[in-house]
ZATOR-553678 format. One line per 4 residues: number of its first residue (from 1); their letters; for each residue z, y, x of N, C-alpha, C. Coordinates in steps of 0.1 Angstrom, whole numbers, plus 5000, padded with zeros to 4 digits. Layout:
NUM	A	Z Y X Z Y X Z Y X; ...
//
This chain:
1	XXXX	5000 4988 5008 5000 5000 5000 5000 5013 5009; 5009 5012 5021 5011 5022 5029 4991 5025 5035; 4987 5015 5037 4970 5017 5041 4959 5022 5033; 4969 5018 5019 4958 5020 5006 4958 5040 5010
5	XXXX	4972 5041 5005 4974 5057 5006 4971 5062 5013; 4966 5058 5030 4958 5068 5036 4944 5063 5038; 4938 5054 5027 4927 5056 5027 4917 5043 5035; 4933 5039 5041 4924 5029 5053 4920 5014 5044
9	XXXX	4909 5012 5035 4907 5000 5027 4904 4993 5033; 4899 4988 5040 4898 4976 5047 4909 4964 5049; 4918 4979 5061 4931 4971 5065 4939 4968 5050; 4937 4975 5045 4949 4976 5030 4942 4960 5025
13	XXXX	4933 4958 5022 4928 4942 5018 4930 4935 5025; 4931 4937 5039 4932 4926 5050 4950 4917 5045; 4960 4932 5043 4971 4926 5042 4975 4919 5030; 4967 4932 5018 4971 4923 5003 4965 4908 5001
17	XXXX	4952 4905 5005 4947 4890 5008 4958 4881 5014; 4965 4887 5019 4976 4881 5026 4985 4879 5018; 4991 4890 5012 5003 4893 5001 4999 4879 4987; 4988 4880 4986 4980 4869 4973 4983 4859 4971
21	XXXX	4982 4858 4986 4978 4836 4990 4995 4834 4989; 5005 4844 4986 5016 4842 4989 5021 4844 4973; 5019 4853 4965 5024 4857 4954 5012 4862 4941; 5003 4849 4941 4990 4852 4933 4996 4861 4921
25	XXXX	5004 4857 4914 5007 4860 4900 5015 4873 4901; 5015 4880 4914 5019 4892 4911 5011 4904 4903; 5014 4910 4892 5005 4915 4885 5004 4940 4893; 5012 4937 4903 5013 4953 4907 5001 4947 4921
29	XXXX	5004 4936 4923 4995 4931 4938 4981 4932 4932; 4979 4923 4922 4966 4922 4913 4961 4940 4913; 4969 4948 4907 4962 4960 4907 4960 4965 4915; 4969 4965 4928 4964 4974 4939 4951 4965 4947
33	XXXX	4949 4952 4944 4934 4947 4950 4925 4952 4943; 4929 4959 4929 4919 4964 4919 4914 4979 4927; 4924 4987 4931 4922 4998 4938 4911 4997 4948; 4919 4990 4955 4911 4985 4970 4895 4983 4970
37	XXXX	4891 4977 4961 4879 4971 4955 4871 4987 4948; 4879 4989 4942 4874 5002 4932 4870 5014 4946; 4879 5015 4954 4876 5026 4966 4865 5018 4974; 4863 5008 4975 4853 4998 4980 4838 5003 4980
41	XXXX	4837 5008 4965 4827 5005 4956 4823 4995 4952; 4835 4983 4953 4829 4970 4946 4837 4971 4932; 4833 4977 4923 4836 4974 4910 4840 4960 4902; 4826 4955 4902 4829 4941 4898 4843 4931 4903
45	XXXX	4843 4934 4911 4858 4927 4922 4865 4936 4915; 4868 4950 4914 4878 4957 4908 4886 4950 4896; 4871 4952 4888 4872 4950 4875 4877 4934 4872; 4880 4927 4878 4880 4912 4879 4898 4917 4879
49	XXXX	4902 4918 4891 4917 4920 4900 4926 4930 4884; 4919 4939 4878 4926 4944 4871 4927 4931 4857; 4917 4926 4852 4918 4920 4840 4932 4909 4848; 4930 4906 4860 4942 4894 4864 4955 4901 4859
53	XXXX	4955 4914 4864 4968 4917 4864 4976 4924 4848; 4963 4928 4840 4964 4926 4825 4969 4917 4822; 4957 4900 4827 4965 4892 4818 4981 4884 4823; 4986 4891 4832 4998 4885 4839 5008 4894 4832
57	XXXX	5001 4909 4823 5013 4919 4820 5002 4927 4812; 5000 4928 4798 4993 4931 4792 4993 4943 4790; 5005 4950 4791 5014 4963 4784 5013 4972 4798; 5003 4967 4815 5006 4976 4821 4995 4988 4827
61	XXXX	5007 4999 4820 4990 5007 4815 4983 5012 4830; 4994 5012 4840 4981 5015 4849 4969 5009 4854; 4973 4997 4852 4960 4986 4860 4950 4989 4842; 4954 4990 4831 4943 4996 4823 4934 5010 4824
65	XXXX	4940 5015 4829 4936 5028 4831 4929 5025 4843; 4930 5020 4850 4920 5018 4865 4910 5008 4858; 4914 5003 4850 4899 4995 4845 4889 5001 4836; 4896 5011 4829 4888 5023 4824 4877 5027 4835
69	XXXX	4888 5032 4843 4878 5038 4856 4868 5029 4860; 4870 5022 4862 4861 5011 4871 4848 5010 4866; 4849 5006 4846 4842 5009 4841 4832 5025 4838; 4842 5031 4839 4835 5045 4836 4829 5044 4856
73	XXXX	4830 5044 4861 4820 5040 4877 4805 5032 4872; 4805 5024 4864 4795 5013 4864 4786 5023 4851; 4793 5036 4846 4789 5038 4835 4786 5032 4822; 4793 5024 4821 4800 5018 4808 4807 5025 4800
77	XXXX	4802 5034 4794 4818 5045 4793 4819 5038 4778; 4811 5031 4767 4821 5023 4758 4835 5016 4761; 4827 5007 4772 4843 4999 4774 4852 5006 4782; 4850 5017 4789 4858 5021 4793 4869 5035 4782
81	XXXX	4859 5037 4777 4864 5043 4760 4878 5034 4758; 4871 5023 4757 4879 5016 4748 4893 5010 4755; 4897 5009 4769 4909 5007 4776 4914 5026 4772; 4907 5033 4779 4915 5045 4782 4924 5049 4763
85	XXXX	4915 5044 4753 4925 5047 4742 4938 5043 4735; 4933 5028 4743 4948 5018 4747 4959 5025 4754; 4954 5036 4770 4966 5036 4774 4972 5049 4772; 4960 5055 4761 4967 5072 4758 4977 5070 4741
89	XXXX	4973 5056 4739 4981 5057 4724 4992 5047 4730; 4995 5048 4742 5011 5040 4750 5021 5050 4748; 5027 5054 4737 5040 5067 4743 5047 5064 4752; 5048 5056 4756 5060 5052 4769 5051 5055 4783
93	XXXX	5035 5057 4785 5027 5062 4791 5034 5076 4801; 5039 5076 4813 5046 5090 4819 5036 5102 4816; 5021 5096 4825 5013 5110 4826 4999 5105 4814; 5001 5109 4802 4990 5104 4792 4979 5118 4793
97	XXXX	4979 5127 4804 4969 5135 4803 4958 5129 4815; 4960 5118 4819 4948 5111 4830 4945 5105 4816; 4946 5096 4810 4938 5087 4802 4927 5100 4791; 4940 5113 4785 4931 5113 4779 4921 5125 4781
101	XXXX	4921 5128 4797 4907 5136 4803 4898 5131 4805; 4904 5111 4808 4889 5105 4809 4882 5106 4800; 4886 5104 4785 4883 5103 4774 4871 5115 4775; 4879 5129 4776 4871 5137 4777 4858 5135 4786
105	XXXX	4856 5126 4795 4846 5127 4804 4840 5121 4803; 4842 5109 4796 4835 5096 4788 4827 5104 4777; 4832 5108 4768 4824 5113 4758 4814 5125 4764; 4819 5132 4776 4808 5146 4779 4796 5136 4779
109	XXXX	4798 5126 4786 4787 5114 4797 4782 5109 4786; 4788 5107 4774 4778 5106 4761 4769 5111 4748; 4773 5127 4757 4768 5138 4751 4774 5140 4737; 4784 5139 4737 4796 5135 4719 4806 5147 4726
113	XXXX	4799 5163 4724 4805 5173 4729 4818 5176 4725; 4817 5174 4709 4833 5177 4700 4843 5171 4704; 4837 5154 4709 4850 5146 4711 4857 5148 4726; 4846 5153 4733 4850 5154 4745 4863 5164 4748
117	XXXX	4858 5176 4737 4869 5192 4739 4879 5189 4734; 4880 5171 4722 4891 5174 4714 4901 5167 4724; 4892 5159 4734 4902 5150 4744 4907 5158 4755; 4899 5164 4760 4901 5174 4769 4914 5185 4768
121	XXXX	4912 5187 4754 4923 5198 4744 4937 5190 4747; 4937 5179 4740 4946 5170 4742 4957 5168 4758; 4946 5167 4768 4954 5163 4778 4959 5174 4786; 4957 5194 4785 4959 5203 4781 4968 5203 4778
125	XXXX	4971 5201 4762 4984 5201 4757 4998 5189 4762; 4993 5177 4768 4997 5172 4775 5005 5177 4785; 4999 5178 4791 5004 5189 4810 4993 5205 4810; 5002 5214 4808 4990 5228 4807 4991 5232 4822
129	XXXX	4980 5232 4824 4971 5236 4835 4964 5224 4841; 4963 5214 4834 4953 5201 4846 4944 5206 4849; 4939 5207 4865 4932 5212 4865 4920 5202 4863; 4919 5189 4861 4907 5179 4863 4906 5183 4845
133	XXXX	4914 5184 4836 4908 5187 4821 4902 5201 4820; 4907 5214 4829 4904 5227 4825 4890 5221 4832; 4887 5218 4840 4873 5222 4849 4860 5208 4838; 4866 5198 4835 4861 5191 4823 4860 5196 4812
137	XXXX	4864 5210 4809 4867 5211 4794 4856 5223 4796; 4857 5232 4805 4845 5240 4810 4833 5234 4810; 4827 5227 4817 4819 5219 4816 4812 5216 4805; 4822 5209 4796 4820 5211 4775 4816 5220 4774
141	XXXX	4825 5232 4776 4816 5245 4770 4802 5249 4773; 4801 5247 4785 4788 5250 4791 4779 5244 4785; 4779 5227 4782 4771 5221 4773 4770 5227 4762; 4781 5232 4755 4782 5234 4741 4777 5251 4734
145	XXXX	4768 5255 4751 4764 5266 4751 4773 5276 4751; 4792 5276 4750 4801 5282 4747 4802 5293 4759; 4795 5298 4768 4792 5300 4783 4805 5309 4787; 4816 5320 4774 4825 5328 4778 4836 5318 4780
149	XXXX	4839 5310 4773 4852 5297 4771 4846 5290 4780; 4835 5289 4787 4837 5281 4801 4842 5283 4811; 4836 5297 4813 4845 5311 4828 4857 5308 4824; 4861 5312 4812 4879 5313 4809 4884 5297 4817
153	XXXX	4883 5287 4811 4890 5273 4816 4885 5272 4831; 4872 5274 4836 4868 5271 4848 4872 5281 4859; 4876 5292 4855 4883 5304 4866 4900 5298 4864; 4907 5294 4856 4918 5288 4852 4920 5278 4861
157	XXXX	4911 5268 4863 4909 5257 4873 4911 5260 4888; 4900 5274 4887 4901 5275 4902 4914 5281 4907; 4922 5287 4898 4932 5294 4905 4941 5276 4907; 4946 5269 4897 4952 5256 4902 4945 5252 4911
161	XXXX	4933 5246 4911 4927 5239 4922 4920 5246 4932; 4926 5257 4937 4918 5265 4946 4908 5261 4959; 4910 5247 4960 4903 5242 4973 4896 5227 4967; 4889 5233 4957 4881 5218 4948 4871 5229 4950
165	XXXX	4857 5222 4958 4843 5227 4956 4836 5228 4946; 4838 5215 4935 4833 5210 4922 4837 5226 4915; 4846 5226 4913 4852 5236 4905 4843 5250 4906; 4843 5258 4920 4836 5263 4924 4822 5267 4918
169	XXXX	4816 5253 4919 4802 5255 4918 4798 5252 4908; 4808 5252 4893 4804 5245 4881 4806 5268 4879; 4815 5271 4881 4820 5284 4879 4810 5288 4884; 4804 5288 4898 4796 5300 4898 4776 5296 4890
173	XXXX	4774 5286 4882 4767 5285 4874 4770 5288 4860; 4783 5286 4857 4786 5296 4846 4787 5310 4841; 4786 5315 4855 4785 5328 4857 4774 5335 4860; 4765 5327 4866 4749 5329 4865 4745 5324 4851
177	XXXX	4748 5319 4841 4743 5317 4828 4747 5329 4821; 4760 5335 4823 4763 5350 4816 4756 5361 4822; 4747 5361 4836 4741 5370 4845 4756 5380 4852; 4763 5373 4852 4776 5379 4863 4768 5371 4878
181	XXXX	4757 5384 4882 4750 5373 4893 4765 5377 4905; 4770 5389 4909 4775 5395 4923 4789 5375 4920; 4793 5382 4908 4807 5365 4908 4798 5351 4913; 4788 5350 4904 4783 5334 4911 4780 5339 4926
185	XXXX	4770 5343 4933 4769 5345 4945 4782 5346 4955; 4790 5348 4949 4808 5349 4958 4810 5332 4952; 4811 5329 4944 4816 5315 4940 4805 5303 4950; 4795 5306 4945 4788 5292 4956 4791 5296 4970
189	XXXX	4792 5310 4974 4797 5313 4990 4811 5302 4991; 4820 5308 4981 4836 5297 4982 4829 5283 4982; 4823 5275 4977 4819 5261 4976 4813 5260 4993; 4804 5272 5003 4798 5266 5015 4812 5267 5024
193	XXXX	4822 5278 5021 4834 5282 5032 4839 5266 5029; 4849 5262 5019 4854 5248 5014 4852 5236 5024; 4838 5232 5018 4833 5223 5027 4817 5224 5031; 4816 5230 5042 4799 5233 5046 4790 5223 5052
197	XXXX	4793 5214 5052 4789 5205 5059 4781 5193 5046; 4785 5197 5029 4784 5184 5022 4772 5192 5018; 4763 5181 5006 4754 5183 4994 4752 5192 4989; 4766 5197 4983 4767 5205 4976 4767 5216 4984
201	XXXX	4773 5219 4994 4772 5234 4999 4754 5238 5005; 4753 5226 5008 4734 5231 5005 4728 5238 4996; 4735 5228 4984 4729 5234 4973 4735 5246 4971; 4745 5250 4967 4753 5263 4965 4743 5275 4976
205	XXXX	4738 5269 4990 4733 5279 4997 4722 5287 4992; 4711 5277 4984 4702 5278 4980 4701 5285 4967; 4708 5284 4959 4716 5288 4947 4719 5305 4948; 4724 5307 4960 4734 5322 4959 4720 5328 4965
209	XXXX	4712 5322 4973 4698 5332 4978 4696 5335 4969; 4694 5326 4956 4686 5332 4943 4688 5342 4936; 4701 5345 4941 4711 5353 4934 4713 5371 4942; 4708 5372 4955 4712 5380 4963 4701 5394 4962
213	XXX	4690 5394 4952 4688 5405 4948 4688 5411 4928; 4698 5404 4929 4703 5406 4913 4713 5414 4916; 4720 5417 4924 4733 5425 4919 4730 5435 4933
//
C-alpha cells in the first residue's frame, strides 16, 4: 500500500501477489489489486480483483466505487452508472460527493445534460466547494450553452484547485465563448506556466495566439 501511494505500481503488485497467495479471501487486499490494475491501465484485471472483493464483502462501497471507475475507464458508463448509485444511496458512505460527481460525469459522457447538473448539484451540496464537481458542473453548463454559470463554477474551481491545468483550460474556453478574450489569453497562459511540457499546454499555446489580437 505504502508503494501504491507513491505511485510505484509495479512494486505495489510485486508485494500484494505476495500478500494473496497468503490471504486470497482478503477483500481490502482484493481492492487494492483492483487499484493497482486500474493505475495499470489493465482494467479488465481491475474490474475482475474488485468483483472478488464485492463478493467476499458486498456492502464495501469503496471497492464499488472503483469498479464504477474502472468501468467508466472502459466507457461503460451504464454499468458504471449503475455501481456509482449503489454507493451514493449508502448513507453510512463517509465521502458520498465522489460517487455522486461520477454520476455527474457519467451522464455529461452521455450527453443527459439535466442529469449530470442534478448530480453534480448534489455532490456540491454534499461537500461545498469540490473542486472535481465545480469544474464538472461547469463543463455542463458550457454544454448546456449556460456560458455565465460556467465562469461562475469554473473560476470557483480555480481558486480551490489553483494548480489543476484541466481547470484552467476549460475556463479559459469559457471565457473565449463569452468574448472575455484578455481573461482566456491569461488562463491558457496559467495552463502553459502549470505544466509546459504536456498536450495541453501546446494546445492552450496555440489557443491564446488566437486570442492575442482581440483584446
Amino acid at each position: 500500500e505504502a508503494y501504491l501511494r507513491q505511485g510505484k505500481y509495479s512494486q505495489a503488485l510485486k508485494e500484494l501477489l505476495k500478500a494473496e497467495a497468503l490471504t486470497p479471501d482478503d477483500y481490502f487486499l482484493q481492492n487494492d489489486l483492483g487499484l493497482v490494475y486500474y493505475y495499470k491501465g489493465k482494467q479488465d484485471l481491475a474490474i475482475r480483483h474488485y468483483k472478488k472483493a464485492l463478493a467476499l464483502k458486498n456492502d464495501y462501497a469503496p471497492a464499488r466505487n472503483n469498479l464504477g471507475n474502472a468501468y467508466a475507464e472502459k466507457r461503460e458508463w451504464d454499468k458504471a452508472i449503475e455501481q456509482y448509485e449503489m454507493v451514493s444511496s449508502d448513507l453510512l458512505y463517509a465521502t458520498p460527493q465522489f460517487p455522486l460527481s461520477n454520476l455527474g460525469l457519467a451522464y455529461y459522457e452521455k450527453k443527459e445534460y439535466q442529469l449530470s447538473e442534478k448530480y453534480y448539484l448534489k455532490a456540491l451540496k454534499a461537500k461545498q466547494d469540490f473542486d472535481r464537481a465545480l469544474y464538472g458542473l461547469g463543463k455542463t453548463y458550457m454544454a448546456m450553452g449556460r456560458v455565465t454559470e460556467a465562469i461562475s463554477k469554473l473560476e470557483r474551481a480555480a481558486l480551490v484547485a489553483p494548480d489543476a491545468p484541466p481547470v484552467h483550460f476549460e475556463l479559459a474556453r469559457a471565457y473565449t465563448m463569452n468574448r472575455e478574450y484578455k481573461n482566456a489569453y491569461d488562463s491558457y497562459q496559467q495552463v502553459v506556466v502549470l505544466n509546459p511540457g504536456s498536450e495541453m499546454a501546446d494546445q492552450a499555446r496555440l489557443e491564446s495566439q488566437k486570442l492575442k489580437n482581440l483584446f
